[in-house]
N, C-alpha and C positions, 0 to 999 in steps of 0.2 A: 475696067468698069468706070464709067461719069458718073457724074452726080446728076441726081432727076432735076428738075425745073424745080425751082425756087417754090413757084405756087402748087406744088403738089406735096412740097415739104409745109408749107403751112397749112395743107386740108388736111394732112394726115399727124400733125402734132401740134395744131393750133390750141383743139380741146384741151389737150393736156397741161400744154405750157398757161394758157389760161387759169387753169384749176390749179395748178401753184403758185402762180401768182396770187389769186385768190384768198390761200392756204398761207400765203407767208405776209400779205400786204392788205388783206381784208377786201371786200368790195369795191371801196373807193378809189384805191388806189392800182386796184388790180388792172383794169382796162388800158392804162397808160401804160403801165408798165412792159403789159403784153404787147401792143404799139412797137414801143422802145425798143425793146428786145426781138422784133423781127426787121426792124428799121436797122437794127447794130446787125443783124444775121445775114442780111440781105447785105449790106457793105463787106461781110467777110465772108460769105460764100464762097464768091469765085476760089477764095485762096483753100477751100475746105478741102482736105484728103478723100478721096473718093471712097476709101475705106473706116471714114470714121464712121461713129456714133449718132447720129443726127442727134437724135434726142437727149441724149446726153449731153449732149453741145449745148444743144437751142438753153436745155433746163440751165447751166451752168451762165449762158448770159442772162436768163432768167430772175436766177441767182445775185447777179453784181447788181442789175437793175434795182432786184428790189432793195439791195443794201443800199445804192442811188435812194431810191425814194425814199428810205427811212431816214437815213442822215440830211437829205434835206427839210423831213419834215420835223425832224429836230432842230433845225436852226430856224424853222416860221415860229411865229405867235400865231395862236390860236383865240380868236377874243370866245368869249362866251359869257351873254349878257342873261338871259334867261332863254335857256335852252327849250324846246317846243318838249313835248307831252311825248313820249315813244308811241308808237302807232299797237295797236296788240295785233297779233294774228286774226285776219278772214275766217271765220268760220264757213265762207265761200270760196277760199283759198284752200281750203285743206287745214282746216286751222291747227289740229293736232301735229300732220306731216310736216307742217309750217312752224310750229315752235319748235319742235326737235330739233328740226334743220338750222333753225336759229339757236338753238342751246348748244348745238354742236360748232357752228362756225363760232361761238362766243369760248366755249370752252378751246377751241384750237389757236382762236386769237389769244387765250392769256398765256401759252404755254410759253417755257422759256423759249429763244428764237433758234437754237441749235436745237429742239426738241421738235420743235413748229416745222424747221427746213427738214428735216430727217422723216418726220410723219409722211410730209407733204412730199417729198423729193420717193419716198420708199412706196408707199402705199396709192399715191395717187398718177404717180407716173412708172411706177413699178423698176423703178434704177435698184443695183445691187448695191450693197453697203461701199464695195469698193471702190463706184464710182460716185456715191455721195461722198463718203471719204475725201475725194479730187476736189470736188466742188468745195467742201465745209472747212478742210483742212485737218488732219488728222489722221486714225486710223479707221480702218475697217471695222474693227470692234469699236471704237467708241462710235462710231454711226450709229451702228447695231443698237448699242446701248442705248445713245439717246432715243431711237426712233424706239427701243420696247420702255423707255422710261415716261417715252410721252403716252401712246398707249395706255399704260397701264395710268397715269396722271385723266386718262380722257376718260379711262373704265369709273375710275371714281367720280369723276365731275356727272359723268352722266347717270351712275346710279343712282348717286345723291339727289341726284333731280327727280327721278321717277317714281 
């Protein structure tokens, strides 16, 4: 068995790899990342087993990227002089569908980051505890854990909002 062409593996795991990045790097920092991470996939392709994982793979350089982007943006300054006004939700947007969405990706950004990559690695890319496990460093059950600890962390943030 070969490996499909390169651009059939990112139409069919782009969306994903995207949405965790997202999920573990926030908007801003998502799109680079996702960049990144096909730019490093595409260099180690040719060498890929014809029987891996794709998505397990791709999510795992994913993964070191966004640790990449976070430790670099812990070594920037950040100035902030007086910051602009937060914009509120469209009521032509969807303004309700639109805060939620925003209470949600606000409540998944404060989670701790082992809680964040395990929500995000489990539930939006659908990987098993074993091979977040791979990626996070640990076991299987603590995966488990974190991703039902964040969970149950997201059920209160969001009740409390409602």
């Amino acid at each position: 068995m070969s490996l499909p062409p390169f651009e059939r593996v990112v139409a069919e795991h782009g969306a994903v790899v995207l949405r965790v990045c997202r999920a573990v790097l926030g908007p801003v920092d998502a799109e680079d990342a996702w960049s990144e991470t096909f730019l490093a996939a595409l260099a180690a392709y040719p060498r890929l087993r014809p029987d891996s994982d794709v998505r397990a793979w791709l999510v795992t350089i994913a993964h070191r990227k966004a640790i990449d982007v976070t430790r670099a943006a812990a070594r920037r300054a950040v100035p902030v002089a007086d910051p602009p006004e937060p914009a509120g939700p469209s009521a032509a947007a969807g303004g309700d569908e639109l805060a939620r969405d925003l209470d949600l990706a606000a409540a998944v950004a404060a989670l701790p980051a082992k809680q964040k990559q395990a929500v995000a690695y489990h539930y939006l890319t659908g990987l098993p505890y074993a091979e977040i496990a791979e990626i996070l460093g640990g076991s299987a059950d603590a995966a488990r854990r974190a991703a039902a600890d964040g969970i149950a962390a997201l059920r209160r943030t969001m009740g409390a909002n409602r």
